[in-house]
C-alpha positions as a Python dict, from the first residue, in 0.01 Angstrom:
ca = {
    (1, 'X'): (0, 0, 0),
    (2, 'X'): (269, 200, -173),
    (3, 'X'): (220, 573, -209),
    (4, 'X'): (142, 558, -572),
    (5, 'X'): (-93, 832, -706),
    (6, 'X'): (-265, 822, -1003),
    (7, 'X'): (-262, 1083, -1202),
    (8, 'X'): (-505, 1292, -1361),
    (9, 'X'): (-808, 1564, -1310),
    (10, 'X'): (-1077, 1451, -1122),
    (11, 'X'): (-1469, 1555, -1290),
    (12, 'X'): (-1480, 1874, -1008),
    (13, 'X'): (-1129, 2051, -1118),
    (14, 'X'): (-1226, 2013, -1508),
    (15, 'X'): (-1581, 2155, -1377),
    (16, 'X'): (-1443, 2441, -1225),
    (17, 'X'): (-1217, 2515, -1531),
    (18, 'X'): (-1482, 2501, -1774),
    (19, 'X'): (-1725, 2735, -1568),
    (20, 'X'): (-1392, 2971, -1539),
    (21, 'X'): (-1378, 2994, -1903),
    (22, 'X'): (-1727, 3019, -1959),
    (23, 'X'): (-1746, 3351, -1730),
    (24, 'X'): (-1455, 3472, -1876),
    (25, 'X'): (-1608, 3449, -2215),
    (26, 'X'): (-1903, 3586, -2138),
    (27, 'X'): (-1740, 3894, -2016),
    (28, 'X'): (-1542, 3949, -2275),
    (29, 'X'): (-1837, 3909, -2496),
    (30, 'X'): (-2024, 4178, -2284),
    (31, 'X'): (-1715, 4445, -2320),
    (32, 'X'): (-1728, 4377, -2713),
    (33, 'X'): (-2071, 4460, -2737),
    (34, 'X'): (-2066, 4796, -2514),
    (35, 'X'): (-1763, 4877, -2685),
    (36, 'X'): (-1997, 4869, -3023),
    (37, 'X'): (-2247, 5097, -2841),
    (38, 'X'): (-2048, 5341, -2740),
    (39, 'X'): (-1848, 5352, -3093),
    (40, 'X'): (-2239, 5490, -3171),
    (41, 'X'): (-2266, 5697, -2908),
    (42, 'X'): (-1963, 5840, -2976),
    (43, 'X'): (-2046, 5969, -3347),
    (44, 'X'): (-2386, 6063, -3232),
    (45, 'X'): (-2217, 6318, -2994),
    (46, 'X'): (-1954, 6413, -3245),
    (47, 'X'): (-2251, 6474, -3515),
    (48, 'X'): (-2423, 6717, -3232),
    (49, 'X'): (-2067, 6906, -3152),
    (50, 'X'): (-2054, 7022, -3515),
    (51, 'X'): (-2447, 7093, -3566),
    (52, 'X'): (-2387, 7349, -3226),
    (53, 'X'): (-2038, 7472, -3410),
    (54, 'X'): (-2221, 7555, -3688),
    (55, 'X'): (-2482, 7734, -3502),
    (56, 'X'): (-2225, 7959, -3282),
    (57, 'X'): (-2076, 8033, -3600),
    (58, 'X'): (-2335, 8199, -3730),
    (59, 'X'): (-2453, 8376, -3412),
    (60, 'X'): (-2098, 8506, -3428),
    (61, 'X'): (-2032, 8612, -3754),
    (62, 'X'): (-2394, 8712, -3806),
    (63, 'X'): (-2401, 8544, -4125),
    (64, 'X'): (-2643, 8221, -4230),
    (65, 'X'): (-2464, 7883, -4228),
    (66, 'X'): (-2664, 7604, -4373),
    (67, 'X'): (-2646, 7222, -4423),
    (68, 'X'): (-2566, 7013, -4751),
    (69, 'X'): (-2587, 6665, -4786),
    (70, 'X'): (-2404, 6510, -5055),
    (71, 'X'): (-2180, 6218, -5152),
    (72, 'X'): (-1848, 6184, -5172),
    (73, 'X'): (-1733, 6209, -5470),
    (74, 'X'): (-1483, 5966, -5419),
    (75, 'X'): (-1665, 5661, -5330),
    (76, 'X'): (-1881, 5695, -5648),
    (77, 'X'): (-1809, 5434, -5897),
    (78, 'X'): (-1554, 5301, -5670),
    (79, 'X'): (-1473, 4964, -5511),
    (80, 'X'): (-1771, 5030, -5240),
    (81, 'X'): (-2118, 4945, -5358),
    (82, 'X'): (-2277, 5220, -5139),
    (83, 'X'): (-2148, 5600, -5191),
    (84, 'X'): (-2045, 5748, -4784),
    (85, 'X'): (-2236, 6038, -4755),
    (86, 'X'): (-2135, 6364, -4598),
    (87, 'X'): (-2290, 6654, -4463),
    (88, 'X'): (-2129, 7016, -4567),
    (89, 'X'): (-2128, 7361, -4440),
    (90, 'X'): (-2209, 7641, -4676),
    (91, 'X'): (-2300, 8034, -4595),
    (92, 'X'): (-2513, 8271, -4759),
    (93, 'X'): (-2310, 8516, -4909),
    (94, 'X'): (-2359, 8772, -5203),
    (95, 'X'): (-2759, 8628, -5254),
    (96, 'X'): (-2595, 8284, -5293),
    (97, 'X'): (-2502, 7972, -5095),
    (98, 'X'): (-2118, 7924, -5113),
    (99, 'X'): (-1931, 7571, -4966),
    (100, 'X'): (-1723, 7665, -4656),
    (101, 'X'): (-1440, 7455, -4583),
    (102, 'X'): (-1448, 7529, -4204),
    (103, 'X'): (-1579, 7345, -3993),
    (104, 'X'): (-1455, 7012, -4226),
    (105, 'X'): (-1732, 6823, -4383),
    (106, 'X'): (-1880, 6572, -4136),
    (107, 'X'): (-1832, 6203, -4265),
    (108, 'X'): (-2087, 5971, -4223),
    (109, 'X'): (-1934, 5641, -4127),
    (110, 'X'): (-2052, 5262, -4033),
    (111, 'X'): (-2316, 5232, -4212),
    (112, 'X'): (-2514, 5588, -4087),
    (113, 'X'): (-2775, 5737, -4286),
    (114, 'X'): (-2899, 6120, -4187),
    (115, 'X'): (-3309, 6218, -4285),
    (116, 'X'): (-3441, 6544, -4263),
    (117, 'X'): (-3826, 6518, -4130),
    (118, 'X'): (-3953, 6895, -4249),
    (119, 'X'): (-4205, 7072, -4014),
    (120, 'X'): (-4286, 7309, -4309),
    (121, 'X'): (-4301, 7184, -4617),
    (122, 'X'): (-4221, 7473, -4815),
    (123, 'X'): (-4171, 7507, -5197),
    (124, 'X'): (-3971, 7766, -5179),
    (125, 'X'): (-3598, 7811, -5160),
    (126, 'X'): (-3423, 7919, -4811),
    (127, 'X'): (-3288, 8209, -4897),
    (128, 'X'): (-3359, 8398, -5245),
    (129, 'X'): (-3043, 8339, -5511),
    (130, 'X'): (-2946, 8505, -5811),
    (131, 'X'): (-3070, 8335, -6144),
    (132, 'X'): (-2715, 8380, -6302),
    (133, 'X'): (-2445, 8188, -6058),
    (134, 'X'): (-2103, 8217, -6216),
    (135, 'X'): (-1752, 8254, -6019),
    (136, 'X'): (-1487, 8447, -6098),
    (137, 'X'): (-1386, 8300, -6451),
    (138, 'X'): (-1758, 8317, -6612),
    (139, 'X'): (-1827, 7962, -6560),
    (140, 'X'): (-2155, 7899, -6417),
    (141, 'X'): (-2130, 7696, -6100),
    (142, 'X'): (-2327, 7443, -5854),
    (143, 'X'): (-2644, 7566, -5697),
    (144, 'X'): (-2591, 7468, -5322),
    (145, 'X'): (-2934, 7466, -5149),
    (146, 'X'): (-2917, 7360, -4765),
    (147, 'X'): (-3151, 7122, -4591),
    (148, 'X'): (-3168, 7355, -4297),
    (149, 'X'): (-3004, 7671, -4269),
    (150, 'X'): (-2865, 7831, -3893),
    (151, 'X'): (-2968, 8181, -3891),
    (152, 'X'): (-2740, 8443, -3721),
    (153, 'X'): (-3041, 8569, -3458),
    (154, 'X'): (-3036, 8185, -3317),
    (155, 'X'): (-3258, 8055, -3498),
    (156, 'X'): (-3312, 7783, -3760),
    (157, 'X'): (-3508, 7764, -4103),
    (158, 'X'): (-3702, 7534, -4189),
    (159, 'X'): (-3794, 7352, -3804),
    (160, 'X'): (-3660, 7024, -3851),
    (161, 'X'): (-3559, 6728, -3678),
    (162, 'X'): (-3270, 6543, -3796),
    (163, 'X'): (-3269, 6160, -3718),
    (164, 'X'): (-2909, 5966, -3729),
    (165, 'X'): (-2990, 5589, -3762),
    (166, 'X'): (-2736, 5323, -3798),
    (167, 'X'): (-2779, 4972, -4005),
    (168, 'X'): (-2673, 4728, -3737),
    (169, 'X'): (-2812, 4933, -3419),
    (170, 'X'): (-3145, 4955, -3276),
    (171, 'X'): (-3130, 5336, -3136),
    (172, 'X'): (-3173, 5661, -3343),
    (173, 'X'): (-3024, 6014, -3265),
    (174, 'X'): (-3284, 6247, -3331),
    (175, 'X'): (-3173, 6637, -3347),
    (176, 'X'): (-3414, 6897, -3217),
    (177, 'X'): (-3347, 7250, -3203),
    (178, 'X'): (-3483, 7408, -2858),
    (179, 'X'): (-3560, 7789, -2881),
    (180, 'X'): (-3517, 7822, -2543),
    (181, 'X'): (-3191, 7763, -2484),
    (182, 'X'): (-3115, 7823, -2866),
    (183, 'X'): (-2880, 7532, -2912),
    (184, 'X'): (-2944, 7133, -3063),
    (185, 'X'): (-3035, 6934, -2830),
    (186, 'X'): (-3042, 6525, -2882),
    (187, 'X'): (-3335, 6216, -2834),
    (188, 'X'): (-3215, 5883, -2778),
    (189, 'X'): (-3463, 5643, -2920),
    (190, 'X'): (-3531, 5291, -2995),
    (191, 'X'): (-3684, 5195, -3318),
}
């Protein structure tokens, strides 16, 4: 008998290779998809640190800030079928609602719609408003009227919630204001 091996894998080694792989794939499939979530989670939290900027604004300048939601003027008629939507900041000022540009607008991004569910559902505007709006040159300008306004005694007009849903994710972000503690706070729930 010489010492001649043949050479080659035997059915065990390319077993153990393939199950290797297969874990390793798996894994790496399981960081992807977390890594999604958390993208989520991420502008879910981001969307509640300006809503509670907003708020401390107001408490501290004693002035009512309120919410806009409007599209971007950008995307309209554009390349993109669907316009990105944004939420803005405006104050009451001078028996009007003026567009702040601090904080930034807040840019609603992969695919995230915002809906305002109403507790009262009032008629009426938020705050009264002149019927002649002009600025400074005579030209009459856009009436700005706010979803939901931050009042400067830590409060907010009308009681909403404020639910953050995403196309391709099952959870919504649902924004409650809590008189207790006088802040947003935020519901995690599945649809």
């Amino acid at each position: 008998m010489s010492g001649r091996r043949e050479q080659g894998f035997t059915l065990i080694e390319i077993m153990v290779v393939v199950i290797v792989i297969a874990t390793i794939s798996a894994m790496s499939l399981l960081a992807i998809n977390q890594t999604s979530d958390r993208r989520y989670e991420t502008e879910a939290n981001k969307l509640l640190i300006w809503l509670q900027q907003i708020s401390e604004r107001a408490s501290l300048e004693g002035a009512a800030y309120g919410i806009v939601t409007e599209s971007d003027p950008e995307s309209e008629g554009g390349a993109t079928p669907s316009a990105i939507t944004r939420l803005r900041v405006v104050v009451y000022y001078r028996m009007r609602w003026v567009a702040v540009s601090a904080p930034e607008p807040f840019l609603l991004e992969d695919g995230a719609t915002v809906h305002w569910l109403l507790e009262d559902a009032e008629t009426e505007e938020l705050m009264p408003q002149g019927d002649q709006m002009a600025n400074w040159y005579g030209d009459e300008i856009e009436r700005l009227l706010p979803e939901m306004a931050f009042l400067p005694d830590g409060y907010i007009e009308p009681k909403a919630e404020i639910v953050l849903s995403f196309e391709s994710f099952e959870r919504t972000y649902v924004y409650l204001w809590n008189d207790a503690i006088s802040a947003m706070v935020v519901e995690r729930r599945t649809r």
